[in-house]
C-alpha positions in Angstrom: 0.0 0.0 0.0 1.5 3.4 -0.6 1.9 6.2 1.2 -0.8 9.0 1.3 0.3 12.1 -0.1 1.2 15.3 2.2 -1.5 17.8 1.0 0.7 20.8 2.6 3.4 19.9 -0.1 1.2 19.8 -2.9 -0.2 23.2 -2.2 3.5 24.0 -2.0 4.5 22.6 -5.4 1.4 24.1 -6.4 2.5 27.7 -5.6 0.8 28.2 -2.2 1.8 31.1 -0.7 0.2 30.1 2.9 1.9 29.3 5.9 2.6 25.4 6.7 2.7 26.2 10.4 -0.5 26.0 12.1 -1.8 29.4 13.4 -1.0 30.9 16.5 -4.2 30.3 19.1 -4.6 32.8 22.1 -4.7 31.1 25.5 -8.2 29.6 26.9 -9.9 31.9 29.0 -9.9 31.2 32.7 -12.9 29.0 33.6 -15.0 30.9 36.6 -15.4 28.9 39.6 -18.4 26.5 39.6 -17.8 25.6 36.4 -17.2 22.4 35.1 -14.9 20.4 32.4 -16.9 20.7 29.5 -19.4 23.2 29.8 -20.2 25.1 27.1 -21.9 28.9 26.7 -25.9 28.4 26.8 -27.6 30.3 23.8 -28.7 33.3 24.3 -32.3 32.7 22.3 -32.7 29.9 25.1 -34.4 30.6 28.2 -32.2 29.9 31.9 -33.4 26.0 33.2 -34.9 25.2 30.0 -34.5 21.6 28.0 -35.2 20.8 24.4 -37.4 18.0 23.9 -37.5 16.6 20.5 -39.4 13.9 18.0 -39.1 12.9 14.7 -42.2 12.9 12.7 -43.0 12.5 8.8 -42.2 15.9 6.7 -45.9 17.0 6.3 -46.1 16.5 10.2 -43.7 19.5 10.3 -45.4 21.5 7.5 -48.7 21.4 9.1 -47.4 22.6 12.3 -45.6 25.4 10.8 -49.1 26.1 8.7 -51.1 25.9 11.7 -48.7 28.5 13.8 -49.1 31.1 10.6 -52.5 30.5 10.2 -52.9 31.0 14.4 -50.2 33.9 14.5 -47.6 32.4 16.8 -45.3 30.0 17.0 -44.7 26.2 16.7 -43.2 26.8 20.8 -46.4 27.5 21.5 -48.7 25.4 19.8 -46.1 22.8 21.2 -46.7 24.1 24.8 -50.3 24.0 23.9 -50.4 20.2 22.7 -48.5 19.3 25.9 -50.4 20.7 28.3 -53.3 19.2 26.9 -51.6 15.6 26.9 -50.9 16.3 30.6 -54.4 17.2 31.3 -55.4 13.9 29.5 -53.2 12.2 31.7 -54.0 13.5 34.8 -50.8 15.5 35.6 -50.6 19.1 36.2 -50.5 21.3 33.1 -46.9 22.6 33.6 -46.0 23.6 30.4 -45.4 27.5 29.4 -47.5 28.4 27.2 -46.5 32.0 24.9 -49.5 34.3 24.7 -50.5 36.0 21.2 -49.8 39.9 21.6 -52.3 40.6 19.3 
């Protein structure tokens, strides 16, 4: 089997002008105490405490949802809050989920 070809010296060969060495990196920022190996910054569209819970449906599943938050004037986070609450009612559990009010 033969050897794989060094890519850096065929952009070389090939009249690359770039550097070979890799670039300089500034130093990690000092991690805050409290926080642990691993964390990474939360986004800032994401409420504090929050999870994402996820599915996987057919395509037109998604499309409808979308349709049905247009068509209602909000969004699919609330038509999801919505849908849940109602499941929890159905089950007997307290209806927990936040729910986004329309503004208009």
């Amino acid at each position: 089997m033969s050897k794989r070809p060094n890519l850096a010296e065929i952009a070389v060969a090939a009249g690359s002008v770039r550097k070979t060495s890799p670039p300089q990196t500034p130093p990690a920022p000092q991690q805050e105490p409290g926080q642990g190996r691993g964390t990474r910054p939360r986004a800032r569209t994401r409420a504090h405490g929050t999870k994402q819970i996820a599915a996987h449906f057919p395509a037109e599943v998604a499309w409808q949802l979308r349709q049905l938050a247009v068509e209602r004037r909000t969004t699919v986070q609330a038509l999801m809050g919505e849908a849940l609450n109602d499941l929890f009612q159905k089950h007997g559990r307290p209806e927990i989920a936040p729910v986004e009010r329309d503004s208009t």
